[in-house]
C-alpha positions as CSV (number, residue, x, y, z in Angstrom):
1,X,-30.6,6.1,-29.1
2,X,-31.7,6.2,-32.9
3,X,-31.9,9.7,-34.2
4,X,-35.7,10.0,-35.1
5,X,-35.6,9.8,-30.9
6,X,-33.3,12.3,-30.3
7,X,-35.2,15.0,-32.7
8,X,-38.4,14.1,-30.7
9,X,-38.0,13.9,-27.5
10,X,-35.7,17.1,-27.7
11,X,-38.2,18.7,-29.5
12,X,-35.2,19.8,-32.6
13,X,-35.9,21.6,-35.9
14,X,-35.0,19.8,-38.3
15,X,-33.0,22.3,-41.4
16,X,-31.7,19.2,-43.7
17,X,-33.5,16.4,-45.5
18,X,-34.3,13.5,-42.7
19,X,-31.9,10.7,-44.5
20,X,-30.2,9.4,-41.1
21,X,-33.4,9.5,-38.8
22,X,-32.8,5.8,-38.2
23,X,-29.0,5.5,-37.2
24,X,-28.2,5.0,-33.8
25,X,-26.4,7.6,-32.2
26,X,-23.6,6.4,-29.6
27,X,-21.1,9.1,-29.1
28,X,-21.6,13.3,-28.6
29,X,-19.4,15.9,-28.2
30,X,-19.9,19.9,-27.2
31,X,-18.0,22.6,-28.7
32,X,-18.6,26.2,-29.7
33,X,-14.7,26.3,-30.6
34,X,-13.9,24.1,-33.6
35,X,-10.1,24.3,-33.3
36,X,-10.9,22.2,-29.9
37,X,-13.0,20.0,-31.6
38,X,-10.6,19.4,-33.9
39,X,-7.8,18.5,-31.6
40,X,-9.9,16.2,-28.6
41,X,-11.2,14.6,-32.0
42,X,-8.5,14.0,-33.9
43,X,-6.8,12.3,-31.1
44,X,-10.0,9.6,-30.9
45,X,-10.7,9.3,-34.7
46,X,-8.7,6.3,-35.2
47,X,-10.9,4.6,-32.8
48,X,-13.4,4.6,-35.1
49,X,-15.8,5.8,-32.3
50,X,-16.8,9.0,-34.2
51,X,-19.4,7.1,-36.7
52,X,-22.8,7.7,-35.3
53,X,-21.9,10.8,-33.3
54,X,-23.3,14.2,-32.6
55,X,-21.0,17.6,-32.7
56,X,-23.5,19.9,-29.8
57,X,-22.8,23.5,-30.5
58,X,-24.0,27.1,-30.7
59,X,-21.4,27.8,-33.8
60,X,-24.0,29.1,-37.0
61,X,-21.4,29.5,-39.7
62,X,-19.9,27.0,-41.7
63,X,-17.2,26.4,-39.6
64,X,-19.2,23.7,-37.5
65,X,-20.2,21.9,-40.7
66,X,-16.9,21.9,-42.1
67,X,-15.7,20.5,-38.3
68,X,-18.0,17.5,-39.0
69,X,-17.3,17.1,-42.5
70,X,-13.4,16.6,-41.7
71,X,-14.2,14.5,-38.5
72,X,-17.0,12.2,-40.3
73,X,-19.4,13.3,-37.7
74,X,-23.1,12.9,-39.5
75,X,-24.7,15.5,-37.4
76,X,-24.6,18.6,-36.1
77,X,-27.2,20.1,-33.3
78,X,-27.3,23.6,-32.5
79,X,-28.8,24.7,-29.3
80,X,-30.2,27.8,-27.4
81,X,-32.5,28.5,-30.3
82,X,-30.0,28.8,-32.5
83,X,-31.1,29.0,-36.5
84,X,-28.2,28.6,-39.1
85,X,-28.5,30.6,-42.2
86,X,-29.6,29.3,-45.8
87,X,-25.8,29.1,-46.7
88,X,-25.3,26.8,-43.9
89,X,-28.2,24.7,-44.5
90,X,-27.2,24.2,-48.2
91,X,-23.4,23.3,-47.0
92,X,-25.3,20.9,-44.7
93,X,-26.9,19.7,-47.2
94,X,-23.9,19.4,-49.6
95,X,-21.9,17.5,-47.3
96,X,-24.2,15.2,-45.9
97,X,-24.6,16.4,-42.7
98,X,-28.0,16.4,-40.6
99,X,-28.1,19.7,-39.0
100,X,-30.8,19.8,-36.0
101,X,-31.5,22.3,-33.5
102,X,-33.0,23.3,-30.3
103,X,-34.3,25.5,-27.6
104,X,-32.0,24.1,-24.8
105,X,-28.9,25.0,-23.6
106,X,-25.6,23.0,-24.1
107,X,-25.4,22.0,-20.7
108,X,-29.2,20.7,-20.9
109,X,-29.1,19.2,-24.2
110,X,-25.0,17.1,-23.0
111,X,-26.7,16.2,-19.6
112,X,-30.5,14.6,-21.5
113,X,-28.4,12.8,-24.0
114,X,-25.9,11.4,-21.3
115,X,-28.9,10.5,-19.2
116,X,-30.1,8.7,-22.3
117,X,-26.9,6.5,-22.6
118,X,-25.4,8.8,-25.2
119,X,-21.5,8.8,-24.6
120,X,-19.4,11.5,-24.5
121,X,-15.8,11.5,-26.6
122,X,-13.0,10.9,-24.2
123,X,-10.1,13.7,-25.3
124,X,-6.5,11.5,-25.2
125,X,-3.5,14.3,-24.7
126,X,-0.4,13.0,-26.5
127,X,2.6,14.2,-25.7
């Protein structure tokens, strides 16, 4: 689903300059922890299947931008109304991150974008 679609049909504010509206996005993920993001991440980033992908969260500080930054992940969506400050905007911004938001909840926003053919990140425990 390219992104331009994704900001539309799930009606998302749009904080950062619109420079990836056309890539497709293939994988999401949900988190409002970013020490969990970083570990079910890490363990799929040599897969390569994190280009193109979507961090879904509720987090308004830096720490979600600085999550994607680290993972390569080109956007960020917040949800549940959610509106980031100017700091996190312009660290958004810095980094190259597209930072979205909308109304919906997590659960609503994961469940549309599955429905949509959006995968989710598979988390591989190594022992």
């Amino acid at each position: 689903m390219k992104l331009f679609d994704i900001v539309s049909k799930y009606d998302c504010k749009v904080y950062t300059p619109d420079i990836m509206r056309n890539i497709e996005i293939n994988y999401a993920f949900c988190s409002d922890l970013m020490s969990d993001a970083l570990m079910i991440l890490n363990s799929v980033k040599d897969n390569g299947i994190l280009s193109h992908s979507v961090l879904i969260t509720g987090l308004t500080n830096n720490q979600s931008i600085r999550t994607a930054e680290m993972l390569d992940v080109e956007v960020v969506l917040l949800v549940r109304g959610k509106i980031p400050s100017t700091k996190v905007i312009d660290l958004a911004n810095e980094s190259n991150i597209m930072l979205i938001a909308t109304e919906s909840t997590m659960f609503n926003t994961s469940g549309m974008m599955y429905q949509d053919g959006i995968k989710g990140v598979r988390y591989h425990q190594q022992w």
